[in-house]
N, C-alpha and C positions, 0 to 999 in steps of 0.2 A: 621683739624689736622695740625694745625701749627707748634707743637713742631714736635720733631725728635723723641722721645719719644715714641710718640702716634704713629708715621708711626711704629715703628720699632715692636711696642707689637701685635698689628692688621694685621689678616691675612684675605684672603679674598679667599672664595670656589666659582669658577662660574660654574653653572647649565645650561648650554646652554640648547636649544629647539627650534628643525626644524619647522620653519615656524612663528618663535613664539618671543620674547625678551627672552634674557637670563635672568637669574636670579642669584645676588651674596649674599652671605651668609659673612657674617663679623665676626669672628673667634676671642679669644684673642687666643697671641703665648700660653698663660700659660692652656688655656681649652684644645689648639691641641693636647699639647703635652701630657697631663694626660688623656687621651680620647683615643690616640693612646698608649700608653704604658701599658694602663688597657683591652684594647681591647673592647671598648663601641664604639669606632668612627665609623666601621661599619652601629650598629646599628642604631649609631644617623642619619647618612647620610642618610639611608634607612628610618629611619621615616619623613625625612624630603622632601625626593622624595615622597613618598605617600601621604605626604600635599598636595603638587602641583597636584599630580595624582588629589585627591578627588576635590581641589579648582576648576582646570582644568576641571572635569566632570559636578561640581555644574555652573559654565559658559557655559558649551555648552547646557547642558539642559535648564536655563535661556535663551541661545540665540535661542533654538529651539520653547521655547516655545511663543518668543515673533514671532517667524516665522511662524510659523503653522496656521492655521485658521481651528480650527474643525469645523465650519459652512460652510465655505468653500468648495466648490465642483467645480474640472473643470470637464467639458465635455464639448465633441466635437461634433457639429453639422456641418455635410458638408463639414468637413477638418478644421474648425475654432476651436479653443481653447475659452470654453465661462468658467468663472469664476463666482460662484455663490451660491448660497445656492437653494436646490431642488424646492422651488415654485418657485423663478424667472424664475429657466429654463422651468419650466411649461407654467408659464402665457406666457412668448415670445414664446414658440411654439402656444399654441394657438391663440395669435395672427396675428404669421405667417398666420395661417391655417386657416384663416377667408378672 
């Protein structure tokens, strides 16, 4: 945006979020203004939080899923934390027990 032009028609909505990068939304002055005088800008606003809501949820369950290990089983032997899937914890106790 080098002209003055272009600063002056462009407005910009920023979406903060705790813990999180905020997010700006880039607006012309001419869609604000017809949006808020129609009474749609509400709405828009609101559909455009629920993006983020769904993007937001579609990321954590991505990053859960890459976190989980449904094979994965801890258990404790002894006060120790053992991480494994149910025959290793087998075979090592039998092995103990020999």
């Amino acid at each position: 945006m080098d002209d003055l032009e272009g600063i002056r028609t462009t407005l910009y909505c920023l979406f903060p979020q705790v813990g999180k990068y905020a997010r700006v939304a880039e607006i012309s002055r001419k869609a604000f203004i017809n949006t808020t005088t129609n009474g749609e800008w509400t709405t828009r606003v609101q559909k455009f939080i629920d993006e983020f809501k769904t993007q937001d949820k579609i990321e954590l369950e991505s990053q859960q899923k890459t976190i989980s290990r449904p094979s994965k089983v801890i258990y404790t032997y002894r006060g120790i934390l053992l991480i494994g899937c149910y025959g290793e914890y087998k075979r090592r106790l039998r092995k103990e027990r020999r």
